[in-house]
C-alpha positions in Angstrom: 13.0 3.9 -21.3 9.4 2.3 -22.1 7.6 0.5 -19.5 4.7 -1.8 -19.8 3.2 -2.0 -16.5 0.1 -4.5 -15.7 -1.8 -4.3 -12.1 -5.8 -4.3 -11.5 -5.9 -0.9 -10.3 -6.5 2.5 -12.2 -6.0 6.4 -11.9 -6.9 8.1 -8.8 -10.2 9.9 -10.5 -11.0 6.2 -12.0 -10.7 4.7 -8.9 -12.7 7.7 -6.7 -15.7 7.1 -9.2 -16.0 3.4 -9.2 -15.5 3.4 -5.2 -17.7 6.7 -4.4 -20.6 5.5 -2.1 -19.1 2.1 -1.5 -18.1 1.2 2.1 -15.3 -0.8 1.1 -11.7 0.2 0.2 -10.8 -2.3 -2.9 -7.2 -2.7 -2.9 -6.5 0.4 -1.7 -2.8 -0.3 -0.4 -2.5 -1.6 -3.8 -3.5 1.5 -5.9 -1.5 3.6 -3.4 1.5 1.3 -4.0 1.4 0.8 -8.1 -0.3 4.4 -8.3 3.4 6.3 -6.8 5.3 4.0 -8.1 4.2 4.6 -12.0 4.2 8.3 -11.0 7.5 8.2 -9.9 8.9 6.2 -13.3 7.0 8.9 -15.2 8.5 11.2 -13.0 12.1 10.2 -13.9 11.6 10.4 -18.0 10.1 6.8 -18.2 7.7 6.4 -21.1 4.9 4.6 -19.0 1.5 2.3 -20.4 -0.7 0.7 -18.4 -2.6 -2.4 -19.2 -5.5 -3.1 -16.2 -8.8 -5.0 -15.8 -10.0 -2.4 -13.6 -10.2 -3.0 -9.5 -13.8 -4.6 -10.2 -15.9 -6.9 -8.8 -19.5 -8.1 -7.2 -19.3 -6.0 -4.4 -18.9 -2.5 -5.9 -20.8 -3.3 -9.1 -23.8 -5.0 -10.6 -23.0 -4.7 -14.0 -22.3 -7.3 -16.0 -20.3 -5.4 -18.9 -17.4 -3.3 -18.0 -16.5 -0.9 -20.7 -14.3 2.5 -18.9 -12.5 4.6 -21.7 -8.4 4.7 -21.6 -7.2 7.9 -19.9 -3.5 9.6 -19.5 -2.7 11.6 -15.7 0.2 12.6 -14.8 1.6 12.1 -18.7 0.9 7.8 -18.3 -1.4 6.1 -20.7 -4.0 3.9 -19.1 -5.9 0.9 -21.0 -8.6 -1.0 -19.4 -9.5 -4.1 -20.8 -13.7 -4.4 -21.6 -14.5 -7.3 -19.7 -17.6 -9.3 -18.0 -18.0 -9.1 -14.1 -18.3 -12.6 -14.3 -15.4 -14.1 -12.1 -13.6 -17.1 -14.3 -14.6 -15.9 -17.7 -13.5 -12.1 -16.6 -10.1 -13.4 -15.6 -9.9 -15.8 -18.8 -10.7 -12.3 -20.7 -8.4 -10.4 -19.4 -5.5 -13.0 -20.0 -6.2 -13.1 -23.3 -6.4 -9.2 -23.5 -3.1 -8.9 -22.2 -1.6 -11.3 -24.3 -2.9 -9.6 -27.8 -2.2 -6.2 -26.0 1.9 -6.6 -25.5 2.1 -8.8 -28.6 0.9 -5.9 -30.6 3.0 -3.2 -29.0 6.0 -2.0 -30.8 9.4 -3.5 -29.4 11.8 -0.9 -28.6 15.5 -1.6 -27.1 14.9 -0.2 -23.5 11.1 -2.2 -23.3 10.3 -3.6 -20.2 7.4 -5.3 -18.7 6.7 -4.7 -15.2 3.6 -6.4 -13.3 1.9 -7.1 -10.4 2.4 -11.2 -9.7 -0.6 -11.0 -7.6 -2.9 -10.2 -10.7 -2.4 -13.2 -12.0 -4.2 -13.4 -15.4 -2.9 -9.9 -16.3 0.5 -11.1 -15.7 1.0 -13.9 -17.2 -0.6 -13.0 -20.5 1.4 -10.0 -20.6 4.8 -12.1 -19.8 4.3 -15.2 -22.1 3.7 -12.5 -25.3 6.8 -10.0 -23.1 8.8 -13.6 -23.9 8.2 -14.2 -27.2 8.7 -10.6 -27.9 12.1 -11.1 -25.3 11.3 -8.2 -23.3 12.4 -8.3 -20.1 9.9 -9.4 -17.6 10.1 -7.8 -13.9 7.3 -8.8 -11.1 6.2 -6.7 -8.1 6.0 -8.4 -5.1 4.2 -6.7 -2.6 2.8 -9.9 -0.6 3.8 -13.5 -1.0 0.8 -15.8 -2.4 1.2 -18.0 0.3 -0.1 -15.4 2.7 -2.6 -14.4 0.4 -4.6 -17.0 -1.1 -6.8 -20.3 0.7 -6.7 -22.1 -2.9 -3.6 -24.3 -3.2 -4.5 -24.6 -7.1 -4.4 -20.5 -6.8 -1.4 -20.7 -4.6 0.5 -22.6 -7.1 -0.3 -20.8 -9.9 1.0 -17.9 -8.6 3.9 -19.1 -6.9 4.8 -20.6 -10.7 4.7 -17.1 -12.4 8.1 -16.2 -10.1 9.9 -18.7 -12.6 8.9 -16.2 -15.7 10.0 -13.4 -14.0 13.2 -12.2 -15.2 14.1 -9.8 -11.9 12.3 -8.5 -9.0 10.7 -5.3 -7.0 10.3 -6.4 -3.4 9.1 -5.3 -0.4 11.2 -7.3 2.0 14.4 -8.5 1.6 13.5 -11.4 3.2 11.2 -12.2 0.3 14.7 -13.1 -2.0 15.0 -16.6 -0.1 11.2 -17.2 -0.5 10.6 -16.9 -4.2 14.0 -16.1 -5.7 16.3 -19.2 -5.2 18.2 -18.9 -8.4 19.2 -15.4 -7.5 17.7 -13.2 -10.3 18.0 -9.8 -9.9 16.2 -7.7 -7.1 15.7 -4.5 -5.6 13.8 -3.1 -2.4 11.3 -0.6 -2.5 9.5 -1.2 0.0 7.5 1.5 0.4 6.8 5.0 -1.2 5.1 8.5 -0.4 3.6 11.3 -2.2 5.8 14.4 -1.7 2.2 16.7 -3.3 1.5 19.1 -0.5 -1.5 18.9 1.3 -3.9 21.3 2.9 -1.8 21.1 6.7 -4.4 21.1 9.0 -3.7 22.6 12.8 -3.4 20.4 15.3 -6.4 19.5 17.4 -4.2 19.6 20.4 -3.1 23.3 20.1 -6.3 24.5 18.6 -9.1 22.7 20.9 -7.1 21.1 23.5 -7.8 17.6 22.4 -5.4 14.9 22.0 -6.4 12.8 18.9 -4.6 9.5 18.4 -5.7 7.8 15.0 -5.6 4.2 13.8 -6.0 4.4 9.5 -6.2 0.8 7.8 -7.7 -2.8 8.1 -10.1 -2.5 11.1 -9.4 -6.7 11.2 -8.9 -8.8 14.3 -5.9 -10.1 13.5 -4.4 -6.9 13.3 -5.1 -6.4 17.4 -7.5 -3.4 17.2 -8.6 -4.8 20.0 -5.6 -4.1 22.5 -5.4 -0.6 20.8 -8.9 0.4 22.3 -8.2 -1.9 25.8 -4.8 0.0 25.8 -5.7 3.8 24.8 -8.9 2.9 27.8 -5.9 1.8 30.2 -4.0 4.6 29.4 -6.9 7.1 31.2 -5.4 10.3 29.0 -7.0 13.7 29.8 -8.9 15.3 26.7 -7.9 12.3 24.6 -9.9 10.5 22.0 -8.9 7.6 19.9 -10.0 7.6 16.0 -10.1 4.5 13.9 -10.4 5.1 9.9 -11.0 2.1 7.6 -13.3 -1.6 7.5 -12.6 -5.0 8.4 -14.0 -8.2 10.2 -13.7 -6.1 13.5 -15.2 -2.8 12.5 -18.3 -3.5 13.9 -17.4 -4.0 17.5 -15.0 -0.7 17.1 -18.6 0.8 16.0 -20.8 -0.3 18.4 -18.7 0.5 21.5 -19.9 2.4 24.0 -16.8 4.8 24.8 -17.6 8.2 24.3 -13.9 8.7 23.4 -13.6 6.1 20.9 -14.8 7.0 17.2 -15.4 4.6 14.5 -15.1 6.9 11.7 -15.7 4.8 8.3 -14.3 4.6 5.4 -13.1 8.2 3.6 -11.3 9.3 0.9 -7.8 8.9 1.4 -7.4 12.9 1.0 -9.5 13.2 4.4 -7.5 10.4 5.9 -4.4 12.4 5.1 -5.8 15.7 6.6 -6.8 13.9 9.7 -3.4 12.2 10.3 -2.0 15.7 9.8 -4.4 17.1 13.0 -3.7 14.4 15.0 -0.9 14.3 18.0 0.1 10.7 17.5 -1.0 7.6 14.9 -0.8 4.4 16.0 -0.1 0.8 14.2 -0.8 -2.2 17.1 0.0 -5.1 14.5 1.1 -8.2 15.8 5.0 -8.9 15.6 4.5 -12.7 15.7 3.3 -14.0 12.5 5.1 -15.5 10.2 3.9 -13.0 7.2 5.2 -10.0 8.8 8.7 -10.6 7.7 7.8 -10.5 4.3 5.6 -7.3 4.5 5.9 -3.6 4.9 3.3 -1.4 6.5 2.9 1.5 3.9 0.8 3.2 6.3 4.3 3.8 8.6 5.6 5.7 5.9 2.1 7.6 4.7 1.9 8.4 8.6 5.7 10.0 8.9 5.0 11.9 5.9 1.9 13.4 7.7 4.9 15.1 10.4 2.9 13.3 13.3 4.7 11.1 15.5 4.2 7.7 14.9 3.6 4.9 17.7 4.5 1.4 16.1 5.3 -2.3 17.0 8.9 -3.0 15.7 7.7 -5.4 12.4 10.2 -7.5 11.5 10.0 -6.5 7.5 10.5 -2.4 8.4 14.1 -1.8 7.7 16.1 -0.7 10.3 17.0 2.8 8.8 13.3 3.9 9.9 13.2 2.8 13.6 15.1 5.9 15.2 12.0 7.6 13.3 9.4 5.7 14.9 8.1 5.4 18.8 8.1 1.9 19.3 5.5 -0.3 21.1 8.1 -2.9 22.7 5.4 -5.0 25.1 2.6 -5.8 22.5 -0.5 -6.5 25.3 -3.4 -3.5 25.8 -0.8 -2.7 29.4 2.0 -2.3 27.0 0.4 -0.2 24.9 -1.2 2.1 27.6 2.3 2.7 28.8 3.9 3.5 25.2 1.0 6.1 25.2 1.6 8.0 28.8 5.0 8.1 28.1 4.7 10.1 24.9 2.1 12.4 26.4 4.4 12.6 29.0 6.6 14.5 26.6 6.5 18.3 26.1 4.6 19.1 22.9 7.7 20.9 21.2 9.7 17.3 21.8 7.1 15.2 20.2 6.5 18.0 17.0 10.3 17.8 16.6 10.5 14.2 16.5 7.7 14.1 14.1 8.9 16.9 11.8 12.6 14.8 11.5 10.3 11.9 10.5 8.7 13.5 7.6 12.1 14.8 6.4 13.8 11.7 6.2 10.6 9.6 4.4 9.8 12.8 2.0 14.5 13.1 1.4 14.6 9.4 0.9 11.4 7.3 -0.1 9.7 9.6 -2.0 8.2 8.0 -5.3 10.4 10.5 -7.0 13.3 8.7 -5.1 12.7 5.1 -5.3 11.4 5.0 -8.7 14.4 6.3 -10.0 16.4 3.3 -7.8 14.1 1.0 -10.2 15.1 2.4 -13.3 18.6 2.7 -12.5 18.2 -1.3 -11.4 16.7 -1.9 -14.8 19.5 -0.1 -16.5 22.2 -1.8 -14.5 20.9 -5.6 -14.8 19.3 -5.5 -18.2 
């Protein structure tokens, strides 16, 4: 099988070197999302190409001309588009790009076109030539535009690209009723971990005595950072320390506190994210339950952190599929007292319990959504519905 896959992200070297020094994490859920997913179909025999205008923009660069050369890891072709970091005329470049690049590619039988519908000039000039050349046109979906975007023009236009879409790759399946009304075909994946062993790194509990709880992600306000730290303070835990990894509209605050037991550690590499999730005796996700968006979305942090083998402290979000919960601690009262109480309890537990419950985490994320595993569901969707 040949796919055609269009995003905005890149290979992991690409994306270390254009990020290195930055204090910002460009679509990084993104490139972890695309990046195992076109592992994974490579993984399974799938002749993979992808077509990007680079994860580019103002903030990590001042050049004006963006010329990378193409590169192959992990046996899939990537071509980036030369383009101007010029924000309409780089978009209007990179639809035309697309366009000339899938109209000149050689049609085969089992062709598909897979893209990201929020990169929205790459996708539709890869789908109106994927048309003409009747290849079948499949969108990832990994937020609604709705959610995403302030512009109603931008809204729209995105929200009009479901209509060339030909199937989909969700993330919720509450996202069918939302954009797919005529009932095209669909399938979950919504979410995906690397199975690549890691460096394990001893627990700071065992080897120093100190219980490290860890917050990775958005360091935003709406995401209730805020009754993480009031609850963790609450919580009065001996030898404790709460570290948050990552930057956002509240990452300042978490900064300047004055808590010797609250860290604001930055932005890393994700491969010293991994390592510290792997030392740590619990890692936390506060987010809010109530907003409407959180039906259509899965945290792929939850699944990164059960990888990891530490226990994972979690609000029940309504887009996580029930399979994971028995997997998961779960924060039931969402306020900084019901958070404080989630956290005694655990450490209330003997550390052999709470290593247990961990380890039977990672098995069943690393058994069942691996990228391995859930990219071969997509091919076997493609080659059931197409």
């Amino acid at each position: 099988m040949r796919i055609l896959y269009g995003f905005s992200n890149c290979t992991d070297k690409k994306y270390k070197e254009l990020t290195f020094g930055k204090e910002i994490a460009v679509l990084l859920p993104d490139q972890k999302y695309h990046g195992l997913l076109i592992k994974g179909l490579a993984r399974n025999g799938a002749d993979v190409k992808c077509f990007s205008g680079l994860p580019i923009n103002r903030s990590l660069t001042n050049k004006i001309f963006i010329r990378e050369k193409d590169e192959i890891q992990d046996g899939v072709y990537y071509h980036y588009y030369n383009t101007v970091n010029l924000p309409v005329l780089r978009q209007l470049i990179i639809f035309l790009k697309a366009f000339f690049c899938v109209l000149s590619e050689k049609k085969q039988d089992d062709t598909f076109l897979i893209c990201d519908c929020l990169n929205i000039a790459n996708s539709y000039g890869m789908a109106l030539a994927a048309k003409l050349k009747r290849i079948p046109v499949i969108t990832v979906v990994t937020d609604l535009p709705d959610f995403m975007y302030t512009s109603k023009v931008t809204r729209k236009t995105a929200n009009n690209f479901f209509k060339l879409a030909d199937g989909f790759i969700l993330i919720t399946e509450a996202m069918n009723s939302r954009i797919n009304p005529n009932s095209k075909p669909s399938v979950v994946i919504e979410g995906l971990v690397d199975t690549n062993p890691i460096g394990i790194t001893d627990k700071k509990e065992l080897t120093e005595g100190v219980k490290q709880i860890v917050y990775s992600g958005s360091v935003r306000k709406r995401y209730k950072i805020k009754n993480l730290i009031d609850g963790f303070l609450l919580a009065n835990l001996d030898s404790a320390e709460l570290l948050i990894y990552g930057d956002g509209d509240y990452a300042d605050e978490v900064k300047n506190t004055t808590e010797k037991n609250i860290k604001y550690m930055g932005v890393h590499d994700n491969s010293e994210v991994v390592k510290a999730q792997h030392s740590a005796s619990l890692l936390v996700n506060p987010r809010p339950t109530a907003p409407e968006y959180t039906k259509y979305s899965f945290p792929l942090k939850n699944a990164e952190y059960m990888a990891s083998g530490t226990p994972v402290l979690s609000t029940k979000l309504p887009g996580i599929p029930k399979e994971y919960l028995p997997y998961m601690l779960l924060i039931e009262d969402e306020t900084p007292f019901g958070i404080a109480d989630a956290l005694k309890r655990f450490f209330a537990l003997p550390i052999e319990e709470r290593t247990e419950f961990g380890k039977k985490a990672s098995e069943f994320v690393t058994k069942q959504k691996s990228n391995y595993i859930q990219s071969k569901k997509v091919l076997d969707f493609l080659q059931r519905n197409f």
